[in-house]
C-alpha positions in Angstrom: -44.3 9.4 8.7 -43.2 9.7 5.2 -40.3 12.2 4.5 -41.0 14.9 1.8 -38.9 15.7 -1.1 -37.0 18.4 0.7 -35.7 16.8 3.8 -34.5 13.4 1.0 -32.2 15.4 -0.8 -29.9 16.5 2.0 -30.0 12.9 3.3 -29.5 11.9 -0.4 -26.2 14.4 -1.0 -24.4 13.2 2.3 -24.9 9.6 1.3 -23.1 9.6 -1.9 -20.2 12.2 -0.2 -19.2 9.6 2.0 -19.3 7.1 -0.6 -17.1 9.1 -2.7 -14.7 9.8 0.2 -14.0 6.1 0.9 -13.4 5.7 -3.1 -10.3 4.8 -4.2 -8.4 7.0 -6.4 -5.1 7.0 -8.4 -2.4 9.0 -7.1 0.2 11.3 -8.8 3.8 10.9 -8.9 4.7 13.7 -5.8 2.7 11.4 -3.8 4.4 8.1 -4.3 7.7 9.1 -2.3 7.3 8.1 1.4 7.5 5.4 3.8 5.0 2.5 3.4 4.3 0.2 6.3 3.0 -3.8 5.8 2.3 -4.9 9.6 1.5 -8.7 9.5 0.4 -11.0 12.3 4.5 -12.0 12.1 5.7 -9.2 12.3 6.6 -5.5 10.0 8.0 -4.7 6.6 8.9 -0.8 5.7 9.6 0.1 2.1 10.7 3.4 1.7 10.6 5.2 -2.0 13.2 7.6 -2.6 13.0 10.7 -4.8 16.0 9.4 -7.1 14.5 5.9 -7.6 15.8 4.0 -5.5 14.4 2.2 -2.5 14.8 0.2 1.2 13.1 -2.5 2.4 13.2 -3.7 5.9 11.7 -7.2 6.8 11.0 -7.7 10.7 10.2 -10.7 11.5 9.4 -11.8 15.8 12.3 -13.3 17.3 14.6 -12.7 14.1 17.2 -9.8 13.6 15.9 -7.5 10.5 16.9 -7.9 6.7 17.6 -4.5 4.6 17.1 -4.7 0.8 17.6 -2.1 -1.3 17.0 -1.8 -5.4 15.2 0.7 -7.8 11.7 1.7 -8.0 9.2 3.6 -11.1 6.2 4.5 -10.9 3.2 4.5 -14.0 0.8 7.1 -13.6 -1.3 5.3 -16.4 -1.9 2.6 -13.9 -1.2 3.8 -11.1 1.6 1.0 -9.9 4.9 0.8 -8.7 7.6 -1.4 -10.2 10.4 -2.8 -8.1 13.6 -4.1 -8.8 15.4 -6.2 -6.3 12.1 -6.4 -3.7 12.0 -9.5 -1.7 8.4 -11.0 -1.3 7.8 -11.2 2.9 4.1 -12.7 3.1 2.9 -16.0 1.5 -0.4 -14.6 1.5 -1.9 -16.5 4.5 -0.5 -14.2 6.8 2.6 -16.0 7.5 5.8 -15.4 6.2 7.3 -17.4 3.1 9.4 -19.9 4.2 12.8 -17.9 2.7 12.1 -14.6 3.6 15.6 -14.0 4.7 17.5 -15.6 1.8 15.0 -15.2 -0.8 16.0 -14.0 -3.9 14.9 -10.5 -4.6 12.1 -9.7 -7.4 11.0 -7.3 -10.1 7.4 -6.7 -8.7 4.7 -4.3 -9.5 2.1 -3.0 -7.0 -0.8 -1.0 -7.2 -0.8 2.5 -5.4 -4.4 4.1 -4.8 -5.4 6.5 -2.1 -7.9 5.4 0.8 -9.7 7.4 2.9 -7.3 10.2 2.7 -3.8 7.9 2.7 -1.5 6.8 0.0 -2.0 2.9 0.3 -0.2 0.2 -1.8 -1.7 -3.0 -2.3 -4.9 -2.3 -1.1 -6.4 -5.5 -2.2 -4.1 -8.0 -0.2 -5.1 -8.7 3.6 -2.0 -6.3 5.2 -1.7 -3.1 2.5 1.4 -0.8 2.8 0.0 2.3 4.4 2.1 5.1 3.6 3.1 7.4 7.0 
């Protein structure tokens, strides 16, 4: 049985909603602030943004006592990334950690900030995004 015009349309308009919905978009500067969470096979890393700029980072990893980092953050709304200054880098991109997690030196890094499905998500392109709470 072949559907008429009528009953496509309907079908048609709820199909591209929930496209749309599980777009990415860019997010403004009130929704940056928050605390993101990385969980890897390894173990956790929190970064939380604070209103004045500045930032803490928490790297768990199994078996090994936490490391705290803390440095200053901005945010583009042109691009829709964050800047850090003084952020460690926790995953070697394999999903294991880089062999100087703990005494690595801290960074100027820049990651993108896009909301998903409803959340503020950093990194959404790497296998373990920061998912904001």
């Amino acid at each position: 049985m072949q559907m008429t015009k009528v009953a496509r349309t309907p079908t048609l308009v709820l199909l591209f909603l929930f496209e749309l919905s599980g777009c990415s978009a860019g997010v403004s500067p009130n929704q940056v602030c928050g605390t993101y969470v990385a969980s890897y096979p390894f173990g956790t890393e929190i970064i939380s943004l604070n209103q004045n700029g500045s930032f803490t980072q928490i790297i768990t990893v199994k078996n090994d006592p936490p490391v705290t980092t803390r440095g200053k953050w901005s945010f583009d709304p042109h691009t829709s990334s964050v800047t850090f200054d003084g952020l460690k880098i926790v995953d070697d991109g394999t999903g294991h950690p880089v062999s100087n997690w703990r005494t690595g030196t801290a960074m100027l890094v820049t990651k993108d900030v896009e909301m998903r499905w409803f959340k503020v998500v950093m990194e959404t392109a790497a296998s373990y995004p920061y998912i904001r709470r």
